[in-house]
N, C-alpha and C positions, 0 to 999 in steps of 0.2 A: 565642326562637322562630327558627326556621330563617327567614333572610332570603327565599329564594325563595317563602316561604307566608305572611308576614308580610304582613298586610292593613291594621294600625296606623294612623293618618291619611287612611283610602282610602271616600267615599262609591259605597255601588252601588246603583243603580235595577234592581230586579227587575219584570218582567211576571210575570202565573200565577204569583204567589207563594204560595197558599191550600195547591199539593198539590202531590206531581207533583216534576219535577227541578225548577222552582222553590224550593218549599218547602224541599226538601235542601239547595239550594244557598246559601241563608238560612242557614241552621243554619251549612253549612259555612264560609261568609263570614264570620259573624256571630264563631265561636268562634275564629277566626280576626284578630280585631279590626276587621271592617270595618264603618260604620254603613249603614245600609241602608234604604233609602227602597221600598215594596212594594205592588206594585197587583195586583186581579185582582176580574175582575167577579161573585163569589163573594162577598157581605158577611162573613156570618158565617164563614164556611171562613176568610175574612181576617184578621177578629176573632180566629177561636182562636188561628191562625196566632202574629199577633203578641204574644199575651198570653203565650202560651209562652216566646216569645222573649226576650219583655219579662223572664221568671221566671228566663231563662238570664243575665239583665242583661246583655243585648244592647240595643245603640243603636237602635232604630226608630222610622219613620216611616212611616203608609200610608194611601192613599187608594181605596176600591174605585172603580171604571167601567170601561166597553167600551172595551176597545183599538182596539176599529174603528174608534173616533169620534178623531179627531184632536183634540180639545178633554182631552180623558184626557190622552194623551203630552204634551201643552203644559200642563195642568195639576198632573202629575207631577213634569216638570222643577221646573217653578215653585213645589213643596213642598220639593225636594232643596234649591232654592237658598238659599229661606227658612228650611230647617230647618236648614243644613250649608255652605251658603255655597259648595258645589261639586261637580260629578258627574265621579267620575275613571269611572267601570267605567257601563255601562248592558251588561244580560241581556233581551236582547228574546225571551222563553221562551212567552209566552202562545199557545195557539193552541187549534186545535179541528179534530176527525176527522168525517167522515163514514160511512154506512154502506157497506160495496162494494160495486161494480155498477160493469157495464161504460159504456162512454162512453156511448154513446148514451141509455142510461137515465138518465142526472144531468140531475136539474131545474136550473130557474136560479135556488131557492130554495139549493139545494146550491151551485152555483156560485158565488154572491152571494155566501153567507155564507164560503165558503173563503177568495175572494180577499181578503172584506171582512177577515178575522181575522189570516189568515197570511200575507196579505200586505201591503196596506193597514196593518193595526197596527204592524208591523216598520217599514215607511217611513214613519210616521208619529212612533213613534217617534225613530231617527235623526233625524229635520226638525229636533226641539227636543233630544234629548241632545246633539248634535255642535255649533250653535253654545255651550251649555253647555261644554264640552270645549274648544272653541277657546279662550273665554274663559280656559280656568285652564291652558293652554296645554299638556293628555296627556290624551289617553284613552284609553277603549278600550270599542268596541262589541262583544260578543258574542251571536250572533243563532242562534237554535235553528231548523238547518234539517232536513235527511231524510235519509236514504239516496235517499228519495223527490224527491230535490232534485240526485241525482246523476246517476237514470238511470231507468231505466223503472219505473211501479207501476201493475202488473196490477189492476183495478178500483179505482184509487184516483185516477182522471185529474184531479179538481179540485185535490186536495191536491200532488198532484205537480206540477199548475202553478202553482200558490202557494207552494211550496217552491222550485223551479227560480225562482222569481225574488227567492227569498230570499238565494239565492246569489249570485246574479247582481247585486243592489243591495249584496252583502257586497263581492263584487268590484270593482262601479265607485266605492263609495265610499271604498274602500283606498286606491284609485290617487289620489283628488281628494281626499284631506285627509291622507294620509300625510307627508307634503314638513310638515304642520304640527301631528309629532307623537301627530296621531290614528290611532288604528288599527281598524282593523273587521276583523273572522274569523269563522268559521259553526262550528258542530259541529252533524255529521250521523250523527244516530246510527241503528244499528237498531232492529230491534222492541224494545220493554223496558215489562215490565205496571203501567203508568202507569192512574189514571182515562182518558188520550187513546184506550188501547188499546182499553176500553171502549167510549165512546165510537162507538169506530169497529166496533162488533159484535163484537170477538173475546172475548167471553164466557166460552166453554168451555176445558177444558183440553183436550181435542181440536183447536179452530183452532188454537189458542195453539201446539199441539204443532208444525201442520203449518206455521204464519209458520217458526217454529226451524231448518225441514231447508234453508232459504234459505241460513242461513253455515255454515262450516264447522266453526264448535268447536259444530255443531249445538243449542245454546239460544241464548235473548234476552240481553239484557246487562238484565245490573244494574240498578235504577237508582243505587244509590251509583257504579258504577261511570262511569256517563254522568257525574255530578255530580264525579267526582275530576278526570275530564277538563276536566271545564269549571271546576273551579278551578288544577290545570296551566297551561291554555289563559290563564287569568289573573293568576296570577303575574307579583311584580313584575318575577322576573327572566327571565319569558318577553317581553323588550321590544324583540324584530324582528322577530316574527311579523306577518305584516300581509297582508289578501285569501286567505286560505287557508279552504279548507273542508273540516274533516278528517272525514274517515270513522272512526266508530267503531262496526265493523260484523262483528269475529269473524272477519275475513279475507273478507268478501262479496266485497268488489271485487275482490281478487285473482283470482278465478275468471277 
């Protein structure tokens, strides 16, 4: 196997692993050689998940709960450690969309729940992957933030400030554990028709159509696509990337 995509020896802790670029990204790890430790507050979606996996004789391990609960990400780590004795990779991917609507309309049940998932779960995470990671002396966090984490999003105000501080804790924890090895990066992708997209109302193929006139090669991205990047992004022999939050986004940001 090609050394750059060689995952051989390498445990990775997955969030929203049940569906979604999660789940791909299992796959792709998995065939890949890496063992992989998998949560997501989904039981049975998780169940199927890993039985699959299990059938591809893939190494797994997984535990469902809420990401939002800080008791999950501490209890995660502490199955990797137990099951595998080490966390080189953690994928803080889990999160969750709301319906859109301009600022003023966002309840503080909306709000709660954004910062509680997409933000809260990502730093909660980090708190226990990273002393993990010091211990075994490399890692690498990979944290699923937004386009919406980059710059403006029209009726989507909670998720975009739960995103913007997804980045933003990608950024300061680069700088504070980099000197020891560890690395933390974000990928911010654009629209791509995930269950999240759902989630967040775009139903039809009409919204679907009009998110698209957004970048410039005019449709969504993949999801394989998103998931190639984020196992690039993870490679072993991508080992100086560190605080970066790349946009994968069909040329958006260039506008």
């Amino acid at each position: 196997m090609d050394p750059l995509l060689n995952f051989q020896g390498q445990v990775a802790i997955i969030t929203g692993a049940a569906d979604g670029f999660g789940r791909l990204l299992a796959d792709a790890l998995a065939y890949r050689g890496c063992k992989l430790v998998l949560s997501d507050i989904h039981e049975e979606k998780l169940a199927a998940a890993v039985k699959d996996l299990r059938e591809a004789n893939a190494d797994v391990v997984s535990m469902p709960g809420d990401i939002a609960k800080e008791k999950t990400s501490e209890a995660l780590v502490k199955l990797a450690l137990d099951s595998y004795g080490q966390v080189d990779i953690a994928v803080n991917n889990a999160g969750v969309a709301h319906t859109p609507g301009a600022l003023h309309t966002m309840t503080e049940e909306i709000i709660d729940q954004q910062l509680a998932v997409n933000l809260k779960g990502v730093l909660f995470g980090m708190k226990h992957q990273i002393p993990a990671m010091l211990a075994n002396g490399k890692g690498h966090v990979l944290n699923v933030s937004s386009m919406a984490g980059l710059g403006g999003a029209p009726k989507a105000a909670p998720y975009a400030a739960a995103k913007h501080g997804v980045t933003g804790i990608t950024k300061t924890a680069a700088v504070e554990y980099g000197r020891k090895n560890v690395r933390v990066n974000a990928i911010c992708p654009f629209f791509s028709p995930t269950n999240l997209l759902t989630l967040g109302g775009f139903t039809t193929d009409e919204s679907r159509a009009q998110l698209a006139i957004g970048s410039p090669m005019k449709r969504m991205a993949e999801p394989m696509e998103v998931v190639n990047t984020m196992v690039l992004m993870l490679s072993p022999g991508n080992s100086f990337m560190n605080g970066q939050a790349i946009a994968l986004d069909g040329g958006m940001s260039a506008w």
